[in-house]
BAKOLKOL-405600 format. One record per residue (C-alpha): residue number from 1; x, y, z; residue in one letter. Coordinates in steps of 0.02 Angstrom, whole numbers. Layout:
<atoms>
<NUM, <X, Y, Z>, 'A'>,
...
</atoms>
This chain:
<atoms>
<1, <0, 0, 0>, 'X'>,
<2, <134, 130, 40>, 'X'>,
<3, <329, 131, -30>, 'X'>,
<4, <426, 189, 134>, 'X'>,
<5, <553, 215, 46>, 'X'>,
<6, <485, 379, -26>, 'X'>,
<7, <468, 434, 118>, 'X'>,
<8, <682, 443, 143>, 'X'>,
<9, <750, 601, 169>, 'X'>,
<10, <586, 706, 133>, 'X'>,
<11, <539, 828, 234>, 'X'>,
<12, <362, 805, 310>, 'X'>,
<13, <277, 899, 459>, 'X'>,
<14, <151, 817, 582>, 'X'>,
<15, <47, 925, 683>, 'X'>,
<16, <3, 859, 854>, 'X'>,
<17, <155, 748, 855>, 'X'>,
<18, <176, 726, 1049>, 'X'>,
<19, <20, 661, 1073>, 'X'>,
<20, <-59, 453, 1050>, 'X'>,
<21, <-77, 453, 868>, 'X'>,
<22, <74, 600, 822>, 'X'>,
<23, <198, 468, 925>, 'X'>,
<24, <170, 302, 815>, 'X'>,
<25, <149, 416, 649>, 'X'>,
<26, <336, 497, 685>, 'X'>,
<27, <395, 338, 745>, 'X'>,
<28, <344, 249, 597>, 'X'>,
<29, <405, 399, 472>, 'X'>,
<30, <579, 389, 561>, 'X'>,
<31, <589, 211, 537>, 'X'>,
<32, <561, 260, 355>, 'X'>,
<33, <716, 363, 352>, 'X'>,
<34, <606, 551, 335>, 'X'>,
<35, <660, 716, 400>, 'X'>,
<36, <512, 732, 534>, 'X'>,
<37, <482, 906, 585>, 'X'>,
<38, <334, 897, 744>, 'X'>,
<39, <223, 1042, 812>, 'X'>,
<40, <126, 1017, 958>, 'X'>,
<41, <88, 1089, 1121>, 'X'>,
<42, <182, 960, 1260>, 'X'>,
<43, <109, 770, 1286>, 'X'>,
<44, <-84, 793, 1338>, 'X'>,
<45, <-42, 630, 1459>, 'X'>,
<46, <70, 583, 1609>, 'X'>,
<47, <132, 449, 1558>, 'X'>,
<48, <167, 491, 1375>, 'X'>,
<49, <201, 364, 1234>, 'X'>,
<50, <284, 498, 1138>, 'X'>,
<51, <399, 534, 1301>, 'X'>,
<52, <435, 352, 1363>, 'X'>,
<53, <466, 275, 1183>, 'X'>,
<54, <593, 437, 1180>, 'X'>,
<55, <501, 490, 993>, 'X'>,
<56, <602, 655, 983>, 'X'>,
<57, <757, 592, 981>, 'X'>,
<58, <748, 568, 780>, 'X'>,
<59, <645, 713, 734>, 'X'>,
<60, <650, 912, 769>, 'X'>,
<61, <515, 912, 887>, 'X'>,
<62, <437, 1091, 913>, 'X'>,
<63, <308, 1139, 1060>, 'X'>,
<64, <208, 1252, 1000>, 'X'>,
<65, <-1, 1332, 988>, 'X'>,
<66, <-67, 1276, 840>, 'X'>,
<67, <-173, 1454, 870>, 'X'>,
<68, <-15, 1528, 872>, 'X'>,
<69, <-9, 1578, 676>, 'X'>,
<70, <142, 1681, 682>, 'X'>,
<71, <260, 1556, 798>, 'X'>,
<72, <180, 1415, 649>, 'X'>,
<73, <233, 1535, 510>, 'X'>,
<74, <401, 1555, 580>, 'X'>,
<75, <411, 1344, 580>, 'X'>,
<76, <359, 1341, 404>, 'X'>,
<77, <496, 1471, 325>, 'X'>,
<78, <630, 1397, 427>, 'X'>,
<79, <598, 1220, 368>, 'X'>,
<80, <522, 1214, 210>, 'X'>,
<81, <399, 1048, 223>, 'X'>,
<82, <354, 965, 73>, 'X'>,
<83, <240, 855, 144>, 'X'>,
<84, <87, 899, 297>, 'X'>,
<85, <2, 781, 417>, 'X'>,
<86, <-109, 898, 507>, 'X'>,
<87, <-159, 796, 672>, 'X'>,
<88, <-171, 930, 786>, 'X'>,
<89, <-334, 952, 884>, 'X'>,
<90, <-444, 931, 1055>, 'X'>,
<91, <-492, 746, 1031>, 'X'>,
<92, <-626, 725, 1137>, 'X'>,
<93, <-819, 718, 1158>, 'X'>,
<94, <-841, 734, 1327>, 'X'>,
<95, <-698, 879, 1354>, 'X'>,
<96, <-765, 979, 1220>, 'X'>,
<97, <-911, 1007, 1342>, 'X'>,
<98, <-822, 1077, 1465>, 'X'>,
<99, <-730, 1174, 1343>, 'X'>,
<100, <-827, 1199, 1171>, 'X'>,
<101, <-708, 1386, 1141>, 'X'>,
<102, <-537, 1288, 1177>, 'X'>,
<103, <-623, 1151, 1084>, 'X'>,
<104, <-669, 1259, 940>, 'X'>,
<105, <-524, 1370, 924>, 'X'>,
<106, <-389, 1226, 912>, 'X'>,
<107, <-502, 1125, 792>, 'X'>,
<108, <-561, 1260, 670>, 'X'>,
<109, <-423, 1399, 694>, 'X'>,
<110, <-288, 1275, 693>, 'X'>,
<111, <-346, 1201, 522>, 'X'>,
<112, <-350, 1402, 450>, 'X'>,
<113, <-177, 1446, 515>, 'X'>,
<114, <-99, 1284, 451>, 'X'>,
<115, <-202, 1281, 271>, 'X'>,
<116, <-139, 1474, 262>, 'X'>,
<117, <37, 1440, 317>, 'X'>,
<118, <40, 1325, 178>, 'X'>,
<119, <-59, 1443, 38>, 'X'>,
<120, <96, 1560, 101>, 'X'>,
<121, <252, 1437, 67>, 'X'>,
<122, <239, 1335, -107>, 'X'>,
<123, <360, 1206, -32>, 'X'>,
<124, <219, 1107, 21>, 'X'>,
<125, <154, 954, -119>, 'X'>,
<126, <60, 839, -4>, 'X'>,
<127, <-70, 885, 150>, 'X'>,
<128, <-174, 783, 236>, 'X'>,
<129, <-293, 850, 347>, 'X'>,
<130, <-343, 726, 500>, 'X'>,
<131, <-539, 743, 577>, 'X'>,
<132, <-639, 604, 615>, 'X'>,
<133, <-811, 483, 566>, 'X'>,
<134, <-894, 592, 693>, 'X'>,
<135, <-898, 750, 552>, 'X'>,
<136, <-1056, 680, 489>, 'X'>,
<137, <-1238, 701, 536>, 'X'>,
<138, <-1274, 547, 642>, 'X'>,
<139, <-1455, 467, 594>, 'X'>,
<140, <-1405, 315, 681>, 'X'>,
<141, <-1432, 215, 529>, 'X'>,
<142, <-1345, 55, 535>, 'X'>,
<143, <-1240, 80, 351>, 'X'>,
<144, <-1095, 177, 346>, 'X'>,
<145, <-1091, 345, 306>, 'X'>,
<146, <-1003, 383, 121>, 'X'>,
<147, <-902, 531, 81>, 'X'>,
<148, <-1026, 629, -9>, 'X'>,
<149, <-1138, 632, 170>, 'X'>,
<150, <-1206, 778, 271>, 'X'>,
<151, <-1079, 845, 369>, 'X'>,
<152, <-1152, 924, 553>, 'X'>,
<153, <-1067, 840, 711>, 'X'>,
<154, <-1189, 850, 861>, 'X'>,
<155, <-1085, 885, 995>, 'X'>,
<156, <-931, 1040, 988>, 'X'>,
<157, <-798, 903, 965>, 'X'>,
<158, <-886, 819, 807>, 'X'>,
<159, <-958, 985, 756>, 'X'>,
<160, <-773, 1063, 761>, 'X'>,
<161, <-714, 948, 633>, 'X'>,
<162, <-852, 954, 528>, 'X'>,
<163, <-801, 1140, 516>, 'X'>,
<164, <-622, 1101, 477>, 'X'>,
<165, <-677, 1008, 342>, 'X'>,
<166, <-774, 1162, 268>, 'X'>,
<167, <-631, 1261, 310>, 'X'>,
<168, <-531, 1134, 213>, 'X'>,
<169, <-658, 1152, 41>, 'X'>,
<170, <-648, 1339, 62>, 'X'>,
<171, <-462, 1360, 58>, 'X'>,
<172, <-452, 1244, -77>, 'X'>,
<173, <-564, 1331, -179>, 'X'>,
<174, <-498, 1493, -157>, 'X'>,
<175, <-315, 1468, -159>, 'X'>,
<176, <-259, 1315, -214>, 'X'>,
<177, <-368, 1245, -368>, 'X'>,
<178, <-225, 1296, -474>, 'X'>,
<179, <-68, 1288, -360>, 'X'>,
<180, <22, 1115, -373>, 'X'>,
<181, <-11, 1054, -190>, 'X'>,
<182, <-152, 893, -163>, 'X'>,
<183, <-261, 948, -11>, 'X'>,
<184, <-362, 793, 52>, 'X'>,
<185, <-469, 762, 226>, 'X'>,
<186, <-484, 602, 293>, 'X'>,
<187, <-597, 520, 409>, 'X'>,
<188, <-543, 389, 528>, 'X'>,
<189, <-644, 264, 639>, 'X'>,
<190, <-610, 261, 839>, 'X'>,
<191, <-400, 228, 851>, 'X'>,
<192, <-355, 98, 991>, 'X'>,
<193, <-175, 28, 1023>, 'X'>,
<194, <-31, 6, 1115>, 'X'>,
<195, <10, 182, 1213>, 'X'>,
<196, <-141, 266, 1227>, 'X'>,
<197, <-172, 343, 1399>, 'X'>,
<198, <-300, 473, 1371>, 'X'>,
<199, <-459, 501, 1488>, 'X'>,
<200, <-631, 444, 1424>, 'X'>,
<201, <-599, 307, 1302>, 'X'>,
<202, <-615, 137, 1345>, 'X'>,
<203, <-463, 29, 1307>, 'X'>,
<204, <-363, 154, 1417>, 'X'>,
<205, <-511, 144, 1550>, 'X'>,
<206, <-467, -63, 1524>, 'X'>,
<207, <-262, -47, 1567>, 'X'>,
<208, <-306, 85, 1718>, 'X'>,
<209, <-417, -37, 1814>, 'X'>,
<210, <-306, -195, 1766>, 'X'>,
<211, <-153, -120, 1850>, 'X'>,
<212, <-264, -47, 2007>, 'X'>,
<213, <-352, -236, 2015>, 'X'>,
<214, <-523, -159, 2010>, 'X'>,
<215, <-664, -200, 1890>, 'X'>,
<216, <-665, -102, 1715>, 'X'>,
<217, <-818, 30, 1721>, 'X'>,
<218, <-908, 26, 1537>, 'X'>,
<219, <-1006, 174, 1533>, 'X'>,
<220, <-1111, 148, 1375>, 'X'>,
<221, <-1101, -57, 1309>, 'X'>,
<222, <-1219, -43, 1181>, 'X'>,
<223, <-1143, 86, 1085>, 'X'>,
<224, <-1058, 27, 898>, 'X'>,
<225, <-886, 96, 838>, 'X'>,
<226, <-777, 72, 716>, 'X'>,
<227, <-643, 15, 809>, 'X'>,
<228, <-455, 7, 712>, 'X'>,
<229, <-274, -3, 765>, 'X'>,
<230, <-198, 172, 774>, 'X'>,
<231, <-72, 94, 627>, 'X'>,
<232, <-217, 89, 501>, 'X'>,
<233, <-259, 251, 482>, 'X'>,
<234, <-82, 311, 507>, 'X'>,
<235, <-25, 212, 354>, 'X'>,
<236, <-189, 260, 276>, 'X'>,
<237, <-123, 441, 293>, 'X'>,
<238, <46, 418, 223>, 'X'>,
<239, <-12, 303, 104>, 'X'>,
<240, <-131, 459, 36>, 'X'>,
<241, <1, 581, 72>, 'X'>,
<242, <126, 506, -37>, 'X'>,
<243, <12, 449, -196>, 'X'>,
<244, <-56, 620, -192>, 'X'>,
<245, <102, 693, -206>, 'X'>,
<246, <128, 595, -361>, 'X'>,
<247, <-40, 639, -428>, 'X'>,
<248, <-143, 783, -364>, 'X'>,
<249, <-286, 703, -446>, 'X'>,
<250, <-316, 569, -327>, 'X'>,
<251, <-328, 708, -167>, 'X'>,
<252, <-489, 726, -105>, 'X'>,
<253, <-596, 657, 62>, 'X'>,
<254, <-570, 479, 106>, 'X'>,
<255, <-641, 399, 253>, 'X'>,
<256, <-516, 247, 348>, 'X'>,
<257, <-606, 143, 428>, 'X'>,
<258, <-604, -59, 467>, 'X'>,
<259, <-712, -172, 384>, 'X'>,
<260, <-879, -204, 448>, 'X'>,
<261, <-840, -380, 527>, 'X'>,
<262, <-747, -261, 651>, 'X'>,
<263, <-889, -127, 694>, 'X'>,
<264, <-910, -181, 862>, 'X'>,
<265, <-1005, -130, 1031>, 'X'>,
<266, <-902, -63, 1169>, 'X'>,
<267, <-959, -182, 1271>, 'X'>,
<268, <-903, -348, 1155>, 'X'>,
<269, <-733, -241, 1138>, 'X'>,
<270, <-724, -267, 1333>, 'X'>,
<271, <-753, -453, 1336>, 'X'>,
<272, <-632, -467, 1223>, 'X'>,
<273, <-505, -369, 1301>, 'X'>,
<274, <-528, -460, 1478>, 'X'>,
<275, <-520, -623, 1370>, 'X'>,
<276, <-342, -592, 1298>, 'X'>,
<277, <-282, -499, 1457>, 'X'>,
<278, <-320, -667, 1524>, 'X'>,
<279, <-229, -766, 1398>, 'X'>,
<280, <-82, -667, 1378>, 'X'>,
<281, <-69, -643, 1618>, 'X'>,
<282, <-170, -750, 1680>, 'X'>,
<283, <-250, -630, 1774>, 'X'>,
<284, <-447, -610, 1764>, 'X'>,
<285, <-533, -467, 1765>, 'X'>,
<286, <-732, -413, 1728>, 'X'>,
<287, <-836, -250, 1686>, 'X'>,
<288, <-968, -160, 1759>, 'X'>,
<289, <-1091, -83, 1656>, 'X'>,
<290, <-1110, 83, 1732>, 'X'>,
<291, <-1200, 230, 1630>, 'X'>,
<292, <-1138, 386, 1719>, 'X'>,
<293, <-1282, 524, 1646>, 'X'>,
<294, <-1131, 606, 1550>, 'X'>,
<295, <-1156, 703, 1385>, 'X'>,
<296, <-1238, 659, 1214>, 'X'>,
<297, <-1131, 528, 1103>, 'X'>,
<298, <-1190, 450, 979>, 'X'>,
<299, <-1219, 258, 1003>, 'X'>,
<300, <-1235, 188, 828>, 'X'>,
<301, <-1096, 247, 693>, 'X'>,
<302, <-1023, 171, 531>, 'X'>,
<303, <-929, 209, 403>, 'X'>,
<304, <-912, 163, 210>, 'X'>,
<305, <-736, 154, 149>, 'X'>,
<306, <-775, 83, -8>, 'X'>,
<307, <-685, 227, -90>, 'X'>,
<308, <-520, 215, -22>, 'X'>,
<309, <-529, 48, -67>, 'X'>,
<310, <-577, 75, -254>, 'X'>,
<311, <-439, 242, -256>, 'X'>,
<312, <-295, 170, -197>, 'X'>,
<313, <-317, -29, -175>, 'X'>,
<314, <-314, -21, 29>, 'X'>,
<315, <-375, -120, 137>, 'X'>,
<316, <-367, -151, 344>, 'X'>,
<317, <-212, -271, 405>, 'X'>,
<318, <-281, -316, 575>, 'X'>,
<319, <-437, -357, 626>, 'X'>,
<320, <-517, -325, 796>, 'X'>,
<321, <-460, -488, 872>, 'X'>,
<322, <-266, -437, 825>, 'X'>,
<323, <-281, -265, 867>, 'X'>,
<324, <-333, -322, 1059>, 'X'>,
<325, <-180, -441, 1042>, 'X'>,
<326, <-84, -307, 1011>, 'X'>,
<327, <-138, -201, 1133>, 'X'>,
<328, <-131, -327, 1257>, 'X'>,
<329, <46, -371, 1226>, 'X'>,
<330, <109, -175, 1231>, 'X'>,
<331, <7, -150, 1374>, 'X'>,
<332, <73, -323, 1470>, 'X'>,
<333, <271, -244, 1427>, 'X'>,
<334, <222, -62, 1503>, 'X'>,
<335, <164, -143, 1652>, 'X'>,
<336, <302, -257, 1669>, 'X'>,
<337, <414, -89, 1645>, 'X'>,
<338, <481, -196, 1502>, 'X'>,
<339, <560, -108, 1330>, 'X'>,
<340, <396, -21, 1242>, 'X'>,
<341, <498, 46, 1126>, 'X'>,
<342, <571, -131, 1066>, 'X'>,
<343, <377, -173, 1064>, 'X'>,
<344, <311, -33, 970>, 'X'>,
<345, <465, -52, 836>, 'X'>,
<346, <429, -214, 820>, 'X'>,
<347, <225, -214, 787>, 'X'>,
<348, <257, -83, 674>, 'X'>,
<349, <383, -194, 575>, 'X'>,
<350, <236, -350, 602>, 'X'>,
<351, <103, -212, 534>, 'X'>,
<352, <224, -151, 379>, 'X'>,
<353, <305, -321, 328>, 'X'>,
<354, <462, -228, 320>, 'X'>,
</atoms>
């Protein structure tokens, strides 16, 4: 699906590179030999995948506001990207309640500074903007949403992206329709993996309560995801990034997402993970379901990636059952305060074939 190798030596930028997703997307473009240049406010978690598998020791890793359009514009004349993975952004539902203007302002003011940061140095061939499934109107249908759908998130997180994505069309239209850089948006499925120690999602919920001994507290069972290892969508991205770069004409909005075998309910994602934790430690553990009253999410979501499948030939590497094995076995090695960045080299190697 992707050549690695032209990835060596070219100089690509990812947004929101100290956090979950920004750590296994440098990792994996180091690995490939690029000139990573990161921009990102510090790690959003103690602990910090990005900080314990030591991430910026092969990039240039720069802290910085991604509302902060003169320190960006700074970053961009001084290194000259040719390539932009735009990651950057408040990632979740239930925070963006507490905080819809900080929500809002890195989500849709981020995406403006770093679309005209790029309208402002020609350097840049390749970007790939990063939102999420959630940028649709959900009708709780039980097909996946297509590209060509209504876009309208309910809540300030979902509705933030859908407004980077019409940010997106409207710089694209206005500025670049005839410059040589390939702008596409792409929409991923819920990311799980190895690393991941964010508040409010559930596999991270799953490793806190294993390593306190307590039971795992599911807070909505019945909802359906599209659950994926953060590695699919990250190749997805490069994968996009690069043939774009080669031809403009295939840029456009792609959603990544696993087949629908692998649209499961949070709660069967549980089982599953207490089954493997069991079969990789021995150790047995159980859920609770426990529906706290928090904030609208949407229980029933989908998507259709019949497109990216038809464009470019892709297709998901791991299903559910070998993500959780995955997880597991990262998860097993941090507690064990064995070498997670052995681990994460080496699924990434397992993931890539290389």
């Amino acid at each position: 699906m992707v050549d690695f190798s032209f990835y060596c030596n070219k100089k690509v930028l990812v947004t929101g590179h100290t956090g979950f997703k920004g750590a296994w997307m440098c990792k994996l473009l180091i690995m490939a030999g690029a000139d990573v240049i990161g921009y990102a406010l510090e790690s959003p978690t103690e602990p910090s995948l990005f900080h314990m598998c030591k991430i910026a020791e092969g990039m240039n890793s720069i802290i910085g506001d991604i509302r902060d359009l003169e320190h960006l514009q700074r970053v961009f004349e001084e290194v000259q990207p040719e390539i932009v993975i735009h990651m950057a952004a408040q990632p979740l539902v239930r925070e963006s309640y507490q905080n819809p203007v900080y929500t809002y302002e890195t989500n849709v003011l981020g995406t403006v500074n770093i679309l005209e940061c790029i309208r402002l140095n020609p350097c840049v061939k390749s970007f790939v903007n990063v939102t999420t499934d959630k940028v649709y109107l959900n009708k709780e249908w039980e097909w996946g949403y297509r590209e060509n759908e209504e876009l309208n998130g309910y809540d300030p997180y979902s509705n933030s992206k859908s407004c980077s994505e019409l940010v997106t069309s409207s710089y694209l239209n206005a500025f670049f329709r005839e410059k040589a850089v390939a702008i596409t948006t792409c929409r991923a499925g819920n990311v799980i993996g190895g690393g991941d120690f964010a508040t409010d999602r559930i596999l991270p919920d799953c490793i806190r309560a294993v390593e306190k001994g307590e039971n795992i507290i599911v807070r909505n069972p019945f909802s359906t995801r599209p659950y994926q290892h953060v590695l699919e969508p990250v190749v997805a991205y490069l994968m996009i990034a690069q043939r774009q770069y080669e031809d403009k004409s295939l840029a456009g909005s792609y959603n990544v997402g696993p087949d629908e075998a692998d649209c499961w309910t949070t709660g069967r994602l549980v089982d599953l993970f207490c089954k493997e934790w069991e079969r990789q430690t021995g150790q047995h553990v159980e859920w609770i379901n426990q529906y706290d009253g928090g904030p609208h999410e949407a229980n029933f979501l989908k998507l259709d990636c019949s497109k990216i499948k038809k464009t470019f030939g892709w297709k998901p590497v791991w299903n559910v059952e070998m993500t959780m094995e995955k997880i597991v076995e990262w998860s097993k090695c941090y507690l064990e305060q064995g070498d997670v960045l052995l681990c994460m080299e080496k699924q990434i190697k397992e993931y890539t074939r290389v």
